[in-house]
N, C-alpha and C positions, 0 to 999 in steps of 0.2 A: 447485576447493575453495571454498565460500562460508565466509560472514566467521564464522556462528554458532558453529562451533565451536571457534573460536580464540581467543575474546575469554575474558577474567576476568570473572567477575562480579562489579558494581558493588558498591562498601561500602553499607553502608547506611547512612542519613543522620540518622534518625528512628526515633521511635517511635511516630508518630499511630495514634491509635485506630481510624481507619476503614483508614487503608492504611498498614496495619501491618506488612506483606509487603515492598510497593514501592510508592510515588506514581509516577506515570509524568509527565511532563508532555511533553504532547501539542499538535503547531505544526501549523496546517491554518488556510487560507484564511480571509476573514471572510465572504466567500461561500458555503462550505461547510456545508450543514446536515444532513449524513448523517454526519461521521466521526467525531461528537463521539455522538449516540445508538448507531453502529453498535461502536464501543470500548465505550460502558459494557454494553451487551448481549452483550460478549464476555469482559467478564472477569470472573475470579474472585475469591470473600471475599477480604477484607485487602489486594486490588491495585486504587487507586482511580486515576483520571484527569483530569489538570487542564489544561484547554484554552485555547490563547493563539494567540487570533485573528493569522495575516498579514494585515495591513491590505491590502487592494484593491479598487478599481473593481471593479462588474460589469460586465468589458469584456464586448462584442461580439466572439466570436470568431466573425467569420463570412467568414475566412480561412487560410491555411496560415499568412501571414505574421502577421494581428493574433493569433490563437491562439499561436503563439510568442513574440511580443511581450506578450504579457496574461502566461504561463509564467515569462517570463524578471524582468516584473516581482512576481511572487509569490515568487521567488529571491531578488530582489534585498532587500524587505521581510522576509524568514525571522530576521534575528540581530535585529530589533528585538523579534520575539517570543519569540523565545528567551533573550533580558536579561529580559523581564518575566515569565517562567514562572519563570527561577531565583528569585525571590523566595518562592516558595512550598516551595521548597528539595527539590524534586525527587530521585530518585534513579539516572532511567533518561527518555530523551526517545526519544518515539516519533512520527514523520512522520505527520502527515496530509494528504498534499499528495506527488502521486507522481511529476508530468511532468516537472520538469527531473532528481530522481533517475535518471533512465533515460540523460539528455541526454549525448554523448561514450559512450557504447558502457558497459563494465566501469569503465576506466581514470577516466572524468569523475563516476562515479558514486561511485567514491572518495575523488575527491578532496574532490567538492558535501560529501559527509559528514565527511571529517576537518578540512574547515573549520568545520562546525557543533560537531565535538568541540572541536577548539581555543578558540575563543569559551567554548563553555560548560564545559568542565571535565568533560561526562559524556558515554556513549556513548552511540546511537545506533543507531535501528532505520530505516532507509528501506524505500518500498516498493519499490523495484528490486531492490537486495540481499536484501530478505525474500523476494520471489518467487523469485529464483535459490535461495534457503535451501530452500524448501517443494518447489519442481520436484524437488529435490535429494533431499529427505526423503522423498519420493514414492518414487525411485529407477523407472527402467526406461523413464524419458522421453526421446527424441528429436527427436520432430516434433511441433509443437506449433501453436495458431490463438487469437488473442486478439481479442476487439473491444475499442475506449475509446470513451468522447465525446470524444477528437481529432480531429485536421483529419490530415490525407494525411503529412503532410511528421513530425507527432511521431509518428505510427503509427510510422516508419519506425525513428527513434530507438530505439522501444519491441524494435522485430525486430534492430537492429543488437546492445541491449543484451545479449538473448537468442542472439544469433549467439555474441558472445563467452563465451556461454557454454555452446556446443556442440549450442545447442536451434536447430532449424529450426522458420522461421516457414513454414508451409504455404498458412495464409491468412489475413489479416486485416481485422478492419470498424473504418473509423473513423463514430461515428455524430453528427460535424461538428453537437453542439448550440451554437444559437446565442447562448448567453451563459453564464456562469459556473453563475447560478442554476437556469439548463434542464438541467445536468446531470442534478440531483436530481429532474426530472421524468421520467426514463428508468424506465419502471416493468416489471412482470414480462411483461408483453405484448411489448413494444418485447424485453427479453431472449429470452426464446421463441423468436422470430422468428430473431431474430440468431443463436443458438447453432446454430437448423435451418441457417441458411447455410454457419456456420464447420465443423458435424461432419463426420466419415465416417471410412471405416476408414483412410484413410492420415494419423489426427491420435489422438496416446498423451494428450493433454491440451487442456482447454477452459481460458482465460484471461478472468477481464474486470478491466480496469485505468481506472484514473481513481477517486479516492478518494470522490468525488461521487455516485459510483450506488451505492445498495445493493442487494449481489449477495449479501449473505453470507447468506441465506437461500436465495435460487433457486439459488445453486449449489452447494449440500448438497442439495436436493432435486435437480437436474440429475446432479448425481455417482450418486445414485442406482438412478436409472431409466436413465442412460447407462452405467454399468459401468466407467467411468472418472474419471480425476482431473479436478474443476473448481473451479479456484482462483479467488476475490476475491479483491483484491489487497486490503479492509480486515482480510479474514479474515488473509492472509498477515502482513500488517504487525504486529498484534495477537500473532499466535500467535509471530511472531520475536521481541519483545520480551522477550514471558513466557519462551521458549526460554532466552535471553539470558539472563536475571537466573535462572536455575534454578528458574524455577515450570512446572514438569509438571503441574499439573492440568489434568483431560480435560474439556473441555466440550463435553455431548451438542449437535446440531442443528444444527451447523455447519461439517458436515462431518467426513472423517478427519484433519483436519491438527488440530481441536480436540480430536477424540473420541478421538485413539490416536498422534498421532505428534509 
């Protein structure tokens, strides 16, 4: 069972005139230049989005090891951004930044988040758990194939997390970009390719994870012409939020997790 349907919805804080609904404040890299355009293109009137850079280097990951070390320091920077989004006085915090939410299986994904509760006083949407939420919401998934711009060794984490919760990894691509900012250079070509790799009839679901590429377009047109579910994890992360705070509003083009579930 994932975490969506268990939680209360957040009080509300405010009355602001543009996000009148929910403010969200939103913690993602300072290298990150896709999470912050691909959240405002997903969400609806009266739910706005305020972004509070994780300070860090644009390491070189051009390793298993430095690419977990570059993760682990974007983990370790997360509560300083998260002190300075509450000033804006938020009412719901939503993850931009996906690799160590996966890190330790179910059980570490837990826990990475009820520490950021703790600090902050609010709850919490990662994308680990929003993808367990949306696979879930999908209903009829078993075997499943993800690619990231990870390196070998956090792929792996990404399938452990997914093990634990009962989804087989079948086949997976890490596409080992070498720096932070290259992620963002992953474009619809480079996906194409990838997805022809990961498909076939023994996979109920396409996956692409890392908060860095935007998928949330190619993989509403991919779900399409494939006849199957294909989840971004920015689509996920976004749509689990909204879930969470009780905003059902359908957002066409981006898929059925916005359009109807």
């Amino acid at each position: 069972m994932t975490d969506t349907k268990q939680r209360v919805m957040p009080e509300r804080r405010n009355k602001d005139v543009q996000g009148y609904r929910y403010k969200f404040g939103v913690l993602g890299p300072s290298t990150n230049t896709i999470v912050q355009p691909d959240f405002d293109d997903l969400r609806p009137h009266g739910v706005t989005n305020h972004y509070s850079r994780i300070v860090v280097d644009n390491a070189k990951a051009v390793s298993n090891e430095t690419f977990m070390a570059g993760a682990w320091e974007i983990s370790h920077n997360t509560i300083d951004a998260v002190k300075g989004v509450l000033t804006c006085s938020p009412d719901y915090l939503v993850m931009g930044m996906s690799a160590v939410t996966f890190f330790g299986g179910a059980e570490g994904a837990l826990k990475w988040r009820q520490n950021v509760e703790e600090v902050s006083g609010l709850k919490v949407s990662t994308g680990s758990e929003a993808l367990a939420a949306a696979l879930e919401a999908y209903g009829g998934i078993k075997k499943v194939a993800f690619f990231s711009p990870y390196y070998p060794t956090a792929n792996a984490e990404v399938a452990n997390f997914l093990s634990d919760y009962g989804y087989e990894t079948v086949r997976d691509k890490p596409l080992q970009a070498p720096s932070w900012t290259a992620i963002a250079e992953i474009d619809d070509d480079k996906m194409r390719e990838t997805f022809r790799y990961l498909d076939g009839d023994d996979v109920d679901c396409l996956i692409q994870v890392g908060t860095n590429v935007s998928g949330i377009r190619f993989c509403a047109a991919a779900e399409m012409y494939l006849g199957k579910p294909v989840i971004a994890i920015n689509t996920a992360t976004y749509w689990h939020a909204l879930r969470a705070c009780g905003v059902y509003d359908h957002v066409p083009g981006f898929g059925r997790l916005m359009a109807e579930l």
